[in-house]
C-alpha positions in Angstrom: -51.6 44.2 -9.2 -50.7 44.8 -12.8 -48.7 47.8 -13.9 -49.5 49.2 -16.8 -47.6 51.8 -19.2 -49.4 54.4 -21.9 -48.0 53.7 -25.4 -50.6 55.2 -27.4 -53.6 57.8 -27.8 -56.9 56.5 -29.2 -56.9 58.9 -31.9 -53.5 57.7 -33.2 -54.8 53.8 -34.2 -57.5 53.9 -36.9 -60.1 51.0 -36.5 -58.9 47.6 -38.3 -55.3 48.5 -38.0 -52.6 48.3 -35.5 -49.6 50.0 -34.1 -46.1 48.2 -32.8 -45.5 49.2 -29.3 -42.3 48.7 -26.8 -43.1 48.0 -23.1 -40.2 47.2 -21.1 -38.4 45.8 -24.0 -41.0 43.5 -25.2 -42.8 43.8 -28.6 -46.1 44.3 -28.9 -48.9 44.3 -31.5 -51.7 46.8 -30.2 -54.8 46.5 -32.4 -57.8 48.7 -32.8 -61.0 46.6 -33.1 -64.0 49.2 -33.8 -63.0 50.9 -31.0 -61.9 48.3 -28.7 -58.0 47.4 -28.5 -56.1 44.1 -27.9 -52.3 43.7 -27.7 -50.3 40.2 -28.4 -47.4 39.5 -28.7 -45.8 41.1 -32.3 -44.0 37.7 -33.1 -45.7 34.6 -34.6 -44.8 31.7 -32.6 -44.7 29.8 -36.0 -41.2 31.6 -37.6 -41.5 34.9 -36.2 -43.5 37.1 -38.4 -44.7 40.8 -37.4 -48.4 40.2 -36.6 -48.3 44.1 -35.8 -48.3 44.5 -39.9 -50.4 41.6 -40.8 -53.8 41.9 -41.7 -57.2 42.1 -39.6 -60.4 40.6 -39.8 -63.1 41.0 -36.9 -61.1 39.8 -33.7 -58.2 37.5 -35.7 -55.0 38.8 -37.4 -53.3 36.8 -40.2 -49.5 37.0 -39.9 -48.1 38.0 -43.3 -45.6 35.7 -43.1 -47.1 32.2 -43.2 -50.9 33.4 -43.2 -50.9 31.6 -39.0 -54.5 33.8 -37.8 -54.5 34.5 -34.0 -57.2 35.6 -31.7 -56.8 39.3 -30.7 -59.3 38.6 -27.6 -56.7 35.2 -26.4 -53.8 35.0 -28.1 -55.1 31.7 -29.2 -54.4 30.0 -32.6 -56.9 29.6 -34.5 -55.5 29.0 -38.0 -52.3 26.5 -39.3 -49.8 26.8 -39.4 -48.7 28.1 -35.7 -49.2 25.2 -33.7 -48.5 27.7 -30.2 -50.4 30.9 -28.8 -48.6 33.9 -28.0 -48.9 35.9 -25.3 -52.3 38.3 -24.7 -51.5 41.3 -22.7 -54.4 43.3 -20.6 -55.1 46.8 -22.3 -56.7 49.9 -20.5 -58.1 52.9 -22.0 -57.9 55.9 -19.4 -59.5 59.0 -21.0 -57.8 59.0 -24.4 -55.0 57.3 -23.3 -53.8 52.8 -24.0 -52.5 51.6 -21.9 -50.9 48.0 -22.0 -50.3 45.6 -19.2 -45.8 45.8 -18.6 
């Protein structure tokens, strides 16, 4: 079974944005999609950029780096140049509370 850790209220991520999180020393981008939230990992597998402060469209981020777009829902690539997906971790909301997969 999955443990999972609170990192966040739902009040504190506006919809369209997102929020760098720490869960057991791993980085994570957790994004609000109207209302919904996804969290990846917060480094582009291309060179490294902070997808947590790129920019978001519907359910894909564009790293501000290199402009490499990722599906929030998969991790999966689904713009060049990132040839690699990175890793999608299971969120929870409980009450008003996120919670993200450790």
């Amino acid at each position: 079974m999955a443990d999972f850790e609170k990192v966040a209220q739902t009040n504190e991520i506006e919809p369209g944005q997102a929020r760098l999180v720490d869960v057991k020393g791993k980085k994570i981008a957790l994004f609000n999609v109207e209302g919904q939230f996804f969290a990846i990992d917060n480094t582009c597998s291309h060179k490294g950029g902070p997808l947590a402060e790129g920019e978001v469209s519907g359910h894909v981020v564009t790293c501000p780096w290199h402009h490499g777009r990722f599906d929030l829902r998969t991790g999966e690539v689904v713009g060049a140049p990132p040839q690699r997906a990175v890793t999608r971790y299971g969120v929870r909301v409980t009450g008003s509370d996120i919670e993200v997969e450790a």
